[in-house]
C-alpha positions in Angstrom: -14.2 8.9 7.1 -12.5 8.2 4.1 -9.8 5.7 3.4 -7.8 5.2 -0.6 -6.2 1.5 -0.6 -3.9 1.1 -4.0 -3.2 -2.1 -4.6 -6.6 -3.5 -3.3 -8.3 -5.9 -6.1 -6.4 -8.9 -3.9 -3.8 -9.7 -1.2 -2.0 -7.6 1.1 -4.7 -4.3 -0.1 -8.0 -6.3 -0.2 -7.6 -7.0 3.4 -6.8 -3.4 4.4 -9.8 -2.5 2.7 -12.4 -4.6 4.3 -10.5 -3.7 7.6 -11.2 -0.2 7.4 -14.8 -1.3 5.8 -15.4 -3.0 8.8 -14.6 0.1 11.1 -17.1 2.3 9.0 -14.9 4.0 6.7 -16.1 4.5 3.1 -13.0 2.9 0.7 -11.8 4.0 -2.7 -10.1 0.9 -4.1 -8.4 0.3 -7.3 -5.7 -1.6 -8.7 -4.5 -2.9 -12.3 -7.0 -5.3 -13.1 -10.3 -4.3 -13.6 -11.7 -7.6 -13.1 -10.4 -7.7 -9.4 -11.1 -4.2 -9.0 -14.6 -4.5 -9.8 -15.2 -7.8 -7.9 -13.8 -6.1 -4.9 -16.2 -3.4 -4.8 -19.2 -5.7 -5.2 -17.9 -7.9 -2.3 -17.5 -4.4 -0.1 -21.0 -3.4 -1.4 -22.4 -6.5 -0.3 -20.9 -6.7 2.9 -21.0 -3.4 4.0 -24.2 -2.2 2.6 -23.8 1.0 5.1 -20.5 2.9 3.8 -19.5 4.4 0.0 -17.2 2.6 -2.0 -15.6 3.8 -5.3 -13.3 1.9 -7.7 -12.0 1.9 -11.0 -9.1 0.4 -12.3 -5.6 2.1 -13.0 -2.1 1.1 -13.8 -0.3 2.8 -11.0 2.8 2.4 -13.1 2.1 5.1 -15.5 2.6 8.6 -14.2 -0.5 9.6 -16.1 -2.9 7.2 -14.5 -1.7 7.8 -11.1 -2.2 11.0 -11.0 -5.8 10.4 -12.9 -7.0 7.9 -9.9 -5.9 11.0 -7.6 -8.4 13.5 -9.9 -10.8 10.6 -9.9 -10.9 10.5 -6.1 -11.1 14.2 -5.5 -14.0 14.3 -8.0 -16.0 12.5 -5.4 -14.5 13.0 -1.8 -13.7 16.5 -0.6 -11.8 15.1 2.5 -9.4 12.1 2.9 -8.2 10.3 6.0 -6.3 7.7 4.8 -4.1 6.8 2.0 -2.6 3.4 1.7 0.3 3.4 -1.0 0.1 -0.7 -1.5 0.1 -0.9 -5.1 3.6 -2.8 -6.1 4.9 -5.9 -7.6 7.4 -8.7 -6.7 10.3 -9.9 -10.3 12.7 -12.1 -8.9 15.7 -11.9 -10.6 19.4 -11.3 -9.8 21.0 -8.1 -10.1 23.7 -8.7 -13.2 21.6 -11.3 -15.1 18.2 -10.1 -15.3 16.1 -8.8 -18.1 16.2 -5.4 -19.4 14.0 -3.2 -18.0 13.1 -4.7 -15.2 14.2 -2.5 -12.0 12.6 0.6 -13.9 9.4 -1.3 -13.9 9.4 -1.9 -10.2 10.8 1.5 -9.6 7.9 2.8 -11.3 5.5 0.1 -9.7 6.7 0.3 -6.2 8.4 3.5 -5.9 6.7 6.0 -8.2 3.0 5.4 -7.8 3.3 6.3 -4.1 5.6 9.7 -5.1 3.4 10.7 -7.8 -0.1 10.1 -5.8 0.9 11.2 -2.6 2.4 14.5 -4.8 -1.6 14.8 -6.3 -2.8 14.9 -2.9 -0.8 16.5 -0.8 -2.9 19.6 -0.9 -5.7 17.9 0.9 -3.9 16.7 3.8 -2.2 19.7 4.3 -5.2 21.7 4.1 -7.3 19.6 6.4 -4.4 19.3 8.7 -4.9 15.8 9.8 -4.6 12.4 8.2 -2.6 9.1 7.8 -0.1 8.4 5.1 0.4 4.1 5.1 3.4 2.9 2.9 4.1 -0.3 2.4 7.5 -1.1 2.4 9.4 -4.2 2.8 11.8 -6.5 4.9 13.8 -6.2 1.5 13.8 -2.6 2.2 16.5 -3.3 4.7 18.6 -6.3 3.8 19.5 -7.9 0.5 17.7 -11.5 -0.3 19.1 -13.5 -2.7 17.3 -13.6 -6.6 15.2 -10.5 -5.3 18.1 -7.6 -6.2 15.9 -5.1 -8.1 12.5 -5.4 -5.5 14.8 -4.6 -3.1 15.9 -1.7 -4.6 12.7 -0.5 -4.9 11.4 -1.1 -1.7 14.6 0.9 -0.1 13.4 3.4 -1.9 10.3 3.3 -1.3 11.2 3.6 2.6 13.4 6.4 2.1 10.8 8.1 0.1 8.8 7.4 3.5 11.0 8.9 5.6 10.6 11.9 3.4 7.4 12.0 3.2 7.0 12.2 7.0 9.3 14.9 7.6 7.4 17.6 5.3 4.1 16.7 6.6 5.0 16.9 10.0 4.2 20.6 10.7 0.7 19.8 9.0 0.0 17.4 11.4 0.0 14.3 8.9 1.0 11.5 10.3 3.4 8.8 7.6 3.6 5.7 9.1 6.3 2.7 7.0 5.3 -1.6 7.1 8.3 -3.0 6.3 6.7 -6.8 6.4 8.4 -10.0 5.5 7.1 -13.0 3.2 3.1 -12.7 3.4 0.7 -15.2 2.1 -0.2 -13.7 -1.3 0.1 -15.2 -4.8 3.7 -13.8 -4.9 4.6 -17.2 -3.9 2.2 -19.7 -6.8 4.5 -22.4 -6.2 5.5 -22.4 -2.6 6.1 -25.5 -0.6 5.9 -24.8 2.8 3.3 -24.6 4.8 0.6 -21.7 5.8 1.9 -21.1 9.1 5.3 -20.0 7.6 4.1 -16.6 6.4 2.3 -13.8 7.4 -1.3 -13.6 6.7 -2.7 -10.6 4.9 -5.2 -10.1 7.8 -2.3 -9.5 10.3 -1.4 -7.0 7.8 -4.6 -5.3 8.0 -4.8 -5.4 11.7 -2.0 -4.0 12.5 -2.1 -0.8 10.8 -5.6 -0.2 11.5 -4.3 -0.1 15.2 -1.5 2.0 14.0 -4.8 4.4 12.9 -6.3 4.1 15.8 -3.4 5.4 18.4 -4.2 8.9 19.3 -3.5 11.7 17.1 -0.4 12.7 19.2 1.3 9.5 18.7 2.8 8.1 15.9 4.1 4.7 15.4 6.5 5.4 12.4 7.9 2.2 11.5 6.8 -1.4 12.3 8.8 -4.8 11.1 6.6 -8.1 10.6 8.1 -11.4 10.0 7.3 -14.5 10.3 7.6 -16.1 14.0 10.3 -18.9 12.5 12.1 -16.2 10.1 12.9 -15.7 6.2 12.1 -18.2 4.2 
């Protein structure tokens, strides 16, 4: 099986992939960086000496690479079970006062990367009639948190783009599943000053939507909210 993590030189999409490593799949990972993207791979090679991986690095928000890492994926794998749309990026900011620019970054970042890859490979989920669509949304999707206007924005979108998504590739048997999590332990938060246990970890992240994956192919668990046990930060 065969499993596409954006967003997976680090964090939140490095966990998914060595979750779905660890269960066998063979993992195309990429994100921004090359460095991490590389480094990634090598740990996956070296851990899982057993299953294919495949990486190189794109900048998911540019329409032109997107749809480049979808080209870049078909040249190697005729069949895909899994798709995790992870890439994105967290700029605080409030609404009226921040910089120029900066929602249509996200938009593109958060939003468009998952529209315009999903778009490039459509055709072989609907083809194969079976598959999982993961999008990573957020708790921000829902409500509004203060100095994080525009990520919000983005990340609404990106759930009703979601719920989209799952309604057209529902008579092709493709399941869409939306993770709408709240404040995970990534280096979105450098300068944090609260403890570990105040956040989720990016290996519940993982775990959980591997389980999603692994309910039977006439279920589907269509949205799923994580917070942290003592709430928002």
């Amino acid at each position: 099986m065969n499993a596409l993590i954006t967003g997976s030189g680090r964090g939140i999409g490095k966990a998914i992939a060595y979750r779905f490593a660890k269960a066998g799949f063979n993992i195309a990972i990429t994100s921004k960086h090359s460095e991490n993207t590389h480094r990634t791979a090598v740990e996956l090679r070296e851990d899982f000496p057993d299953i294919e991986v495949i990486a190189k690095a794109f900048d998911l928000s540019n329409k032109a690479e997107t749809t480049a890492l979808a080209s870049f994926v078909l040249s190697k794998w005729n069949k895909l079970d899994v798709l995790v749309n992870n890439a994105g990026i967290f700029m605080g900011g409030k609404l009226l006062d921040e910089e120029d620019g900066r929602l249509e970054y996200m938009l593109n970042t958060n939003l468009l990367s998952a529209y315009h890859l999903s778009r490039s490979l459509k055709d072989i989920f609907m083809s194969q009639r079976r598959g999982h669509i993961f999008n990573i949304c957020s708790i921000a999707s829902l409500k509004y948190y203060r100095n994080s206007a525009s990520y919000g924005i983005s990340k609404a979108a990106m759930y009703a783009f979601s719920k989209a998504l799952r309604a057209e590739l529902m008579p092709y048997r493709v399941r869409v599943s939306s993770l709408l999590p709240g404040a995970v332990l990534t280096d979105s938060w450098p300068d944090r000053d609260l403890p570990e246990s105040r956040f989720i970890k990016v290996e519940d992240i993982a775990n959980i939507l591997y389980q999603i994956w692994e309910m039977p192919e006439h279920t589907l668990v269509e949205d799923i909210i994580l917070r942290p046990l003592e709430g928002d930060m």
